[in-house]
Backbone as a ProteinNet text record, in pm:
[ID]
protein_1_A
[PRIMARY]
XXXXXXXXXXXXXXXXXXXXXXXXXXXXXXXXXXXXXXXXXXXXXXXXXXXXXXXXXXXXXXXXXXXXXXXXXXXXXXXXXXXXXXXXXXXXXXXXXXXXXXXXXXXXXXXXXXXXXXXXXXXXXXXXXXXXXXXXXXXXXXXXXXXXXXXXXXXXXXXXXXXXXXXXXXXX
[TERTIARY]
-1292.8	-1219.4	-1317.3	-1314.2	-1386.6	-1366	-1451.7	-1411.3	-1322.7	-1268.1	-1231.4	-1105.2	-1084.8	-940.8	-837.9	-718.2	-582.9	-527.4	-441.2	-401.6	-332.2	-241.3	-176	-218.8	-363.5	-430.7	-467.2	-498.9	-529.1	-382.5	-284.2	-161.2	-152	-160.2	-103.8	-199.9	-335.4	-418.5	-432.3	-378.2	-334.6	-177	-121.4	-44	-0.7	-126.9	-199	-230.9	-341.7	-379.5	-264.7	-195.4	-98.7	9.8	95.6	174.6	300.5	315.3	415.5	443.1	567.7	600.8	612.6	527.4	477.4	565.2	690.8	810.1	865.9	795.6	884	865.9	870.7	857.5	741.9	565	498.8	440.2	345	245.9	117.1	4.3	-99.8	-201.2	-225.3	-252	-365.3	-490.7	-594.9	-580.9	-711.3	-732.6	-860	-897.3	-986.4	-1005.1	-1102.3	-1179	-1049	-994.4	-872.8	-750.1	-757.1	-623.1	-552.1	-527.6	-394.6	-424.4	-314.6	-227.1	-268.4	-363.5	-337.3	-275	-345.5	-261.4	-210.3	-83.7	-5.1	3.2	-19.7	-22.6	67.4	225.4	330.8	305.6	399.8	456.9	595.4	696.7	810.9	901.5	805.8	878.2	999.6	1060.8	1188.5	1179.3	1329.1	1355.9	1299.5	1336.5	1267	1127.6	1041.2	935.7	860.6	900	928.8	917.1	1016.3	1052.2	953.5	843.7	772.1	638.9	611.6	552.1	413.6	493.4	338.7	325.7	184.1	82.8	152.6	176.5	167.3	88.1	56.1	-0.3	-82.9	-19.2	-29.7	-95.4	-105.4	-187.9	-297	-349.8	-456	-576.3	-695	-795.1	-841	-887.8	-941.4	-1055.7	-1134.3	-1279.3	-1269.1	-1107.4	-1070.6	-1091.6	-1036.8	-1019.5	-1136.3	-1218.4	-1368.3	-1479.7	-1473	-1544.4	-1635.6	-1677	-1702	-1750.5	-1871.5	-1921.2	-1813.5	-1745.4	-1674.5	-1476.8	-1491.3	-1339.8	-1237	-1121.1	-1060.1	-876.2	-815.9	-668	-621.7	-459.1	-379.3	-298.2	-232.3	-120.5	18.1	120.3	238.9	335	375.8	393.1	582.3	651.1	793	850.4	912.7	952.5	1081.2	1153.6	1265.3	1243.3	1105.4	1094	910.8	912	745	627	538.3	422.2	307.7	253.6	104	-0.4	-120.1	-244.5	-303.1	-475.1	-586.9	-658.7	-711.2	-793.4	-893.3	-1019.2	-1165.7	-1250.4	-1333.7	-1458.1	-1525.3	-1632.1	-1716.9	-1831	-1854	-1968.1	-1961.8	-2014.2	-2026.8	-2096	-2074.3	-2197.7	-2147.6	-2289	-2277.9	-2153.7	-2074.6	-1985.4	-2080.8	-2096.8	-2174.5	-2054.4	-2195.6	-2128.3	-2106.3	-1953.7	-1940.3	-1790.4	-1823.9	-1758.5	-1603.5	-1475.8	-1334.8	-1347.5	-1274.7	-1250.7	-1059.2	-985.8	-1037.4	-1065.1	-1163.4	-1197.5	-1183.7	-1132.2	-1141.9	-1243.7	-1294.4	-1462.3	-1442	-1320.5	-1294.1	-1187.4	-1120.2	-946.2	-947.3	-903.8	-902.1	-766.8	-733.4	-598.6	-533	-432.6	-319.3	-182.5	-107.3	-79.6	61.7	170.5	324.7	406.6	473.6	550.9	643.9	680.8	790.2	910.5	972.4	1089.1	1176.2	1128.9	1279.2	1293.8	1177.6	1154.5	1176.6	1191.9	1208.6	1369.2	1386	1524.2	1583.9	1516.2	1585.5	1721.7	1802.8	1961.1	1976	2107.3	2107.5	2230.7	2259.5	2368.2	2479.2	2616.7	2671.6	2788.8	2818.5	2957.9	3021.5	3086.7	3213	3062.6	2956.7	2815.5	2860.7	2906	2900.4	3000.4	3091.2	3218.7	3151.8	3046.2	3031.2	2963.6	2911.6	2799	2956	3038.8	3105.2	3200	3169.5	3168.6	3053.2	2948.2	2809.3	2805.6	2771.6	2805	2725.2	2783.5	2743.3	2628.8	2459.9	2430.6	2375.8	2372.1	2384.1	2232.5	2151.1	2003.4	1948.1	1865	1825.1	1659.9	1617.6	1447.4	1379.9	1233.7	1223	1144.8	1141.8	1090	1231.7	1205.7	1403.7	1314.8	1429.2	1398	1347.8	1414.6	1302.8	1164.7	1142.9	950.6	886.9	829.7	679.4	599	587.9	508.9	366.1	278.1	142.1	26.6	13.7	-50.7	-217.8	-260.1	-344.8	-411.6	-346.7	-381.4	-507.5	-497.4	-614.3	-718	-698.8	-858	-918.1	-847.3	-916.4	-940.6	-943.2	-1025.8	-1148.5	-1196.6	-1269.9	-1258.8	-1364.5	-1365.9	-1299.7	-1378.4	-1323.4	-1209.7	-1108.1	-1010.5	-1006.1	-1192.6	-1169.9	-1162.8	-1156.2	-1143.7	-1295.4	-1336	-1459.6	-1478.9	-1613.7	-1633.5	-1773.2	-1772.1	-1919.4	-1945.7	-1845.1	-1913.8	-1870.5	-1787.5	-1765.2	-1637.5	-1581.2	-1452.1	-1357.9	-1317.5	-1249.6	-1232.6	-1246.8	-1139.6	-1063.5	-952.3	-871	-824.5
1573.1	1646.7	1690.7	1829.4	1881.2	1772.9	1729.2	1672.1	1729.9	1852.8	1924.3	1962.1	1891	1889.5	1856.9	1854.5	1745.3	1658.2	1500.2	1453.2	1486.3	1646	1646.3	1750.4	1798.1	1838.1	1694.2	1594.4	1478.7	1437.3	1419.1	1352.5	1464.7	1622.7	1682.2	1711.4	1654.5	1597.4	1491.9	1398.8	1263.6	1318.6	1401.1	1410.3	1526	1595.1	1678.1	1623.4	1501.5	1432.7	1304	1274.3	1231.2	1273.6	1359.3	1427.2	1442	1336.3	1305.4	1416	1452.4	1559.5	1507.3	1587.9	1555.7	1548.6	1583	1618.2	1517.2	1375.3	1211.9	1233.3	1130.5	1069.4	1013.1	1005.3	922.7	928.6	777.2	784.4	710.9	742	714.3	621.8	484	441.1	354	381.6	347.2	218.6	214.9	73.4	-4.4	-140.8	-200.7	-270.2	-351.8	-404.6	-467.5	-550.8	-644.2	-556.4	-427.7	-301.4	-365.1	-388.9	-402.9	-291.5	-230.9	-116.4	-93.1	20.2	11.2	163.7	241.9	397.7	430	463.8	536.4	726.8	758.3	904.9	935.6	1053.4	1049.5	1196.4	1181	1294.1	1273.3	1403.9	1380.2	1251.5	1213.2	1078.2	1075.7	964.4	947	992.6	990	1063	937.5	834.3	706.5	716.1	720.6	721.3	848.4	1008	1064.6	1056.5	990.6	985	899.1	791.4	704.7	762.2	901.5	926.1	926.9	874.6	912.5	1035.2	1012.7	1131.6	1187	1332.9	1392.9	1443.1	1428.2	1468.7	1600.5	1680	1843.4	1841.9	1814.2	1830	1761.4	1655.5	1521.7	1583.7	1595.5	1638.2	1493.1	1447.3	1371.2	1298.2	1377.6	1337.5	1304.6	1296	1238.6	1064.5	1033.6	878.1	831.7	888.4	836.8	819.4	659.4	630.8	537.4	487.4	397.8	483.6	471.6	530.7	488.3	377.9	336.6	335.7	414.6	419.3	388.3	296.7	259.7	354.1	400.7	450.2	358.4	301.3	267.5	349	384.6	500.9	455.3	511.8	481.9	581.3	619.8	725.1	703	778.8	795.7	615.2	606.7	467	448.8	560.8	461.2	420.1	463.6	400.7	409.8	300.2	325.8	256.9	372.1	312.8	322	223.6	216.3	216.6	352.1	366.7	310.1	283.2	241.8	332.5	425	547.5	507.9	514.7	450.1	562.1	605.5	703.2	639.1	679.9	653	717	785.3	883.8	1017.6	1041.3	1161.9	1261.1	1400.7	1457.8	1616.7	1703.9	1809.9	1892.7	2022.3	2090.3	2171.1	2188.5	2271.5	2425.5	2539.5	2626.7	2687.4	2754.9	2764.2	2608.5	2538.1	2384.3	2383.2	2368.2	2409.5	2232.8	2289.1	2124.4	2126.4	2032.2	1929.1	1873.3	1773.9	1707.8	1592.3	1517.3	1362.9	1312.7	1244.4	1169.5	1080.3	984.8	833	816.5	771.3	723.2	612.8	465	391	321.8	288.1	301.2	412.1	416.9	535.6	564.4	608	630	617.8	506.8	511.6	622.1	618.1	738.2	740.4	825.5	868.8	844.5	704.1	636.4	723.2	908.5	960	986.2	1047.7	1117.2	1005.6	882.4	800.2	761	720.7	695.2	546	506.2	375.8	369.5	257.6	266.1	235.6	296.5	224.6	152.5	44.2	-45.8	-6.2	-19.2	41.9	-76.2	-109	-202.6	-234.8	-169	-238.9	-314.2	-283.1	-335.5	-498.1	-530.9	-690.8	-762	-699.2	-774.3	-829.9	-750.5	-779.9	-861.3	-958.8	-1036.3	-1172.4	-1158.1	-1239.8	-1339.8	-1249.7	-1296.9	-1375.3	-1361.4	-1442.3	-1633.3	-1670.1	-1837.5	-1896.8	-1985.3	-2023.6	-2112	-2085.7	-2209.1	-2266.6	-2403.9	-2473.3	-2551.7	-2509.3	-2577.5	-2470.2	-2518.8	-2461.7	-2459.4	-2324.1	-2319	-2366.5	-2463.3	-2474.6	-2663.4	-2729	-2849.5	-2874.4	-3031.5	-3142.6	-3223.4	-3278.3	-3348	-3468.6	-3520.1	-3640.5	-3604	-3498.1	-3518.7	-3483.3	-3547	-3544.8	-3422.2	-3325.5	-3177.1	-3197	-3236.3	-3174.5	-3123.8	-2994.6	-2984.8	-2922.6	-2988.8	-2957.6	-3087.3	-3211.9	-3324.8	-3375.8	-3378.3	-3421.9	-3345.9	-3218.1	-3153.4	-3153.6	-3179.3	-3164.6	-3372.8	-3397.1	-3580.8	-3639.8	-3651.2	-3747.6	-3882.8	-3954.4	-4080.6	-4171.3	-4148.3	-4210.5	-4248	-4133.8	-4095	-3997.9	-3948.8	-3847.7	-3750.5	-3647.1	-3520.4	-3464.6	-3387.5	-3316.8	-3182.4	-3161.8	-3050.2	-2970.5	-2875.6	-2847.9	-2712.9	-2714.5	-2689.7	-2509.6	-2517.4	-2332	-2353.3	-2244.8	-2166.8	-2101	-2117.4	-2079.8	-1907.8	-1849.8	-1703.7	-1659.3	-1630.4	-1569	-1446.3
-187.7	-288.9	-397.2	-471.6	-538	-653.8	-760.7	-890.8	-958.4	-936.4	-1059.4	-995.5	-867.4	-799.8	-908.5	-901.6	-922.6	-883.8	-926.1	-841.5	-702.5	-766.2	-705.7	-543.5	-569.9	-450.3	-392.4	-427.3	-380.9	-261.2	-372.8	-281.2	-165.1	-179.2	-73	81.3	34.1	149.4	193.4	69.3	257.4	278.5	223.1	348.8	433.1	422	511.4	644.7	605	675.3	735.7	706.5	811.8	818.2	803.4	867.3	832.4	658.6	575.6	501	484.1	397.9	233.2	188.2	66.1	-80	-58.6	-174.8	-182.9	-181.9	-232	-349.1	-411.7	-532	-562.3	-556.9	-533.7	-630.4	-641.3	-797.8	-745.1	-816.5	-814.8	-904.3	-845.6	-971.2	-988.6	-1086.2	-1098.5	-1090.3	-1016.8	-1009	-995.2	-919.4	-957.3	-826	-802.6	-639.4	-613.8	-690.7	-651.7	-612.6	-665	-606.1	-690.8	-814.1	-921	-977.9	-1025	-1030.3	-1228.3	-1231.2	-1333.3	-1408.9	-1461.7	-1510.3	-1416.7	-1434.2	-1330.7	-1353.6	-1264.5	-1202.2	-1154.6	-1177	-1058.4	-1070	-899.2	-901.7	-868.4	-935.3	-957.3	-988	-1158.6	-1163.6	-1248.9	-1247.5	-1294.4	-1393	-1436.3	-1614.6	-1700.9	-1663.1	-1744.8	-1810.3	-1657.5	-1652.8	-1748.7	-1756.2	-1840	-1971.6	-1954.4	-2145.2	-2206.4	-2092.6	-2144.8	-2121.9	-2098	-2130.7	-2013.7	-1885.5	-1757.1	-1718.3	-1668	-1679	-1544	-1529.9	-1372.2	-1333.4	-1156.7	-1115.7	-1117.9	-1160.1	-1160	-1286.2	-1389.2	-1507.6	-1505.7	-1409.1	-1427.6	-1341.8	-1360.1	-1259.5	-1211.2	-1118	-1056.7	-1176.4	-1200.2	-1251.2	-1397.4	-1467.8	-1576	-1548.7	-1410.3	-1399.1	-1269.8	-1266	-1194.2	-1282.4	-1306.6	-1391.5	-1335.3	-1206.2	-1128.1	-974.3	-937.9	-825.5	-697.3	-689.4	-561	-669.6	-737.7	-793	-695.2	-722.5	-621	-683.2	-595.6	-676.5	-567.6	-626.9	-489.3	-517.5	-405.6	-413.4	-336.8	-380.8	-339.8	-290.5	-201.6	-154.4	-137.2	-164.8	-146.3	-164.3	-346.3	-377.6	-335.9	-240	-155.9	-59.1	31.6	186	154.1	37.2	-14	121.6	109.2	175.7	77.2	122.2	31.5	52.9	35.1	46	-68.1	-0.7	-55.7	-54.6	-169	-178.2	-241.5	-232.2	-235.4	-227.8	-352.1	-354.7	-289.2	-170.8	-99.6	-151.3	-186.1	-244.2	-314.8	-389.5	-473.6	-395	-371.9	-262.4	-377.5	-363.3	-398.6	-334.1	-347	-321.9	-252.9	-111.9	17.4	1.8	6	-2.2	139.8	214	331.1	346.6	335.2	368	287.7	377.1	325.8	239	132.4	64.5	59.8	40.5	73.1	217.4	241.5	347.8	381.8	480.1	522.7	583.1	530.5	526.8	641.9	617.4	658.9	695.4	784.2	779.6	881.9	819.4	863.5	894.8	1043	1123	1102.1	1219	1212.2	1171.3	1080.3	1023.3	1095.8	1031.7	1118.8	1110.7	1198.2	1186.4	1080.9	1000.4	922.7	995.4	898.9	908.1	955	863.7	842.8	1021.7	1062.9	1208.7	1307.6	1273.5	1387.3	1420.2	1540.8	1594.5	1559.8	1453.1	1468.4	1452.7	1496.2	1511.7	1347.9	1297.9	1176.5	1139.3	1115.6	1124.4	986.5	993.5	950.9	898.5	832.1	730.5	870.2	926.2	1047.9	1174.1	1168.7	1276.4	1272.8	1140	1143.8	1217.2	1305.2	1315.4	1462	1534.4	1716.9	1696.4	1582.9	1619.5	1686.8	1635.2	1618	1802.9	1855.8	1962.7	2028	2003.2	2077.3	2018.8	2144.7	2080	1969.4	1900.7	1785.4	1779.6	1779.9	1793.9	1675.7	1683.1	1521.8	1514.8	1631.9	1630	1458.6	1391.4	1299.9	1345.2	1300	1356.8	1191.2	1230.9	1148.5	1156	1045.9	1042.5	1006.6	1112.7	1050.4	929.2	821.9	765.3	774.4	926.9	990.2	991.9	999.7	1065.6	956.3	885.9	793.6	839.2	816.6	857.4	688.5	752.1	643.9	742.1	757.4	880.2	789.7	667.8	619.4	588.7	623	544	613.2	792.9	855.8	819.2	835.5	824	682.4	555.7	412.9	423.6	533.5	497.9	538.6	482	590.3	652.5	705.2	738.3	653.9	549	440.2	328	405.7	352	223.1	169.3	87	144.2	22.5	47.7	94.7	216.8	224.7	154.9	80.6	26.3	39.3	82.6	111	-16.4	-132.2	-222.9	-202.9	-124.3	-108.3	-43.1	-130	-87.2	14.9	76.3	205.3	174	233	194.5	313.5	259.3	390.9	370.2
[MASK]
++++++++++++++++++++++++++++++++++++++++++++++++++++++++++++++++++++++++++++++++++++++++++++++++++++++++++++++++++++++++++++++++++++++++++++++++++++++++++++++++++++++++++++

């Protein structure tokens, strides 16, 4: 994306790039390595939101909120059936003359289909009455209150019954 793009050329190339029709409700919002959400960017936001005063898309250029060589936005795309991108500057590169902007550098996994375009069945107020014939069963999934479940206790012990530590952090 040129620097001197808009958000809202931003939002309408990812969904260029996957295939979402772009007239939700969505917002864009700066952020940080951890992806918490910070200025919010919309487009077509509520009257609330409005009156309090967030920024839209269509007035914001990009290169107002790139302040950080790897700038991170998370984005939120249509807040009644919201999905959520991770948008990440990868690099700054001169504007090549000849070269259509905008361009997709990177896209990592593929992109689900639009809820709206898919066939799922959709269950309806009177849906609840047929469960009512199928037999009742009363096993509960799950741990019984008889069985002691700590399935962390052996591996944080040692011999000794302390705790082992090698001084570093697990990450998951």
């Amino acid at each position: 994306m040129p620097s001197k793009a808009t958000f809202l050329e931003l939002h309408q190339a990812i969904h260029q790039a996957t295939g979402y029709t772009p007239d939700a409700s969505s917002s864009f919002y700066v952020s940080n390595d951890q992806w918490k959400k910070g200025t919010e960017i919309a487009y077509l936001p509520a009257e609330r939101k409005q009156q309090a005063g967030v920024l839209k898309m269509e007035d914001i250029r990009l290169s107002k909120f790139i302040d950080d060589p790897h700038q991170k936005f998370y984005y939120v795309y249509n807040f009644d059936r919201p999905y959520d991108f991770h948008v990440e500057l990868i690099k700054i590169l001169k504007e090549e003359d000849g070269k259509e902007y905008p361009s997709v550098f990177k896209s990592i996994g593929t992109a689900p289909k639009s809820v709206a375009a898919s066939n799922f069945p959709i269950a309806e107020a009177d849906d609840d009455d047929e469960d009512d014939d199928l037999p009742v069963d009363e096993t509960e999934y799950g741990v019984d209150d008889d069985d002691e479940f700590d399935l962390f206790d052996d591996e944080e012990e040692s011999e000794g019954g302390e705790e082992s530590s090698s001084g570093m952090e697990d990450e998951y």
